[in-house]
N, C-alpha and C positions, 0 to 999 in steps of 0.2 A: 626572322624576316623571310617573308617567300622568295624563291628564284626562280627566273624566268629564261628560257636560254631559246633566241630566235636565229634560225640559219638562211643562208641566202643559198642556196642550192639550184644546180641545174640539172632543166628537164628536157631533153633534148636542145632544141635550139633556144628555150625562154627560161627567165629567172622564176623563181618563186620564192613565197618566205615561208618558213617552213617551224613549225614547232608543237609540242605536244597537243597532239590533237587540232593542229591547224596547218593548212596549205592555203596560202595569200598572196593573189597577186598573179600578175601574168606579165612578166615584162621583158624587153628587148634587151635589154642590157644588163651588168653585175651591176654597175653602177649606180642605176634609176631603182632596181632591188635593194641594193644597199640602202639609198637614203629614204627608203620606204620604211624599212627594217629598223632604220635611226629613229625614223616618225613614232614605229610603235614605241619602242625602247624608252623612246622621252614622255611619253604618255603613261606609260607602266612607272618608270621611276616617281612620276610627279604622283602617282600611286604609293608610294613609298616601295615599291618591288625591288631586287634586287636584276639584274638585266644582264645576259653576257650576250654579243654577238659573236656565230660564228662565219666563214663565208667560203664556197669552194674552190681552191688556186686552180692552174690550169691543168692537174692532174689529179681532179677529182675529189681533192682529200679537204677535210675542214679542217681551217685554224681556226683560232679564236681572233676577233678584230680589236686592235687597242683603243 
C-alpha cells in the first residue's frame, strides 16, 4: 500500500499543507490548516492510500497527529 504523509507547517505568519512535492494552501490559522490537511487525508484514504499527518507545535518541531 502506498503512503502518503501531509504536514501543516508554518510559513512565517500563514499555515500551509505541505508534502512531497506539494505546498497547499494559505491560511490564517493551524487549525483551518489542519482540517484542510484532514480533507485531503480522507480523500487519499477513500483512495485506499495509507495517510500520516504531521503538524508544527509551538517550537517548530513536527509530530505526528493521532
Amino acid at each position: 500500500m502506498d503512503s502518503l504523509h501531509y504536514g501543516v507547517v508554518r510559513f512565517e505568519d500563514r499555515w500551509k499543507v505541505v508534502g512531497k512535492g506539494l505546498r497547499w494552501g494559505d491560511f490564517a490559522s493551524q487549525t483551518e490548516a489542519l482540517a484542510a490537511a484532514q480533507r485531503l487525508a480522507d480523500q487519499a484514504r477513500g483512495l485506499d492510500l495509507d495517510v500520516t499527518l504531521h503538524a508544527h507545535d509551538a517550537d517548530g518541531v513536527l509530530h505526528q497527529q493521532g
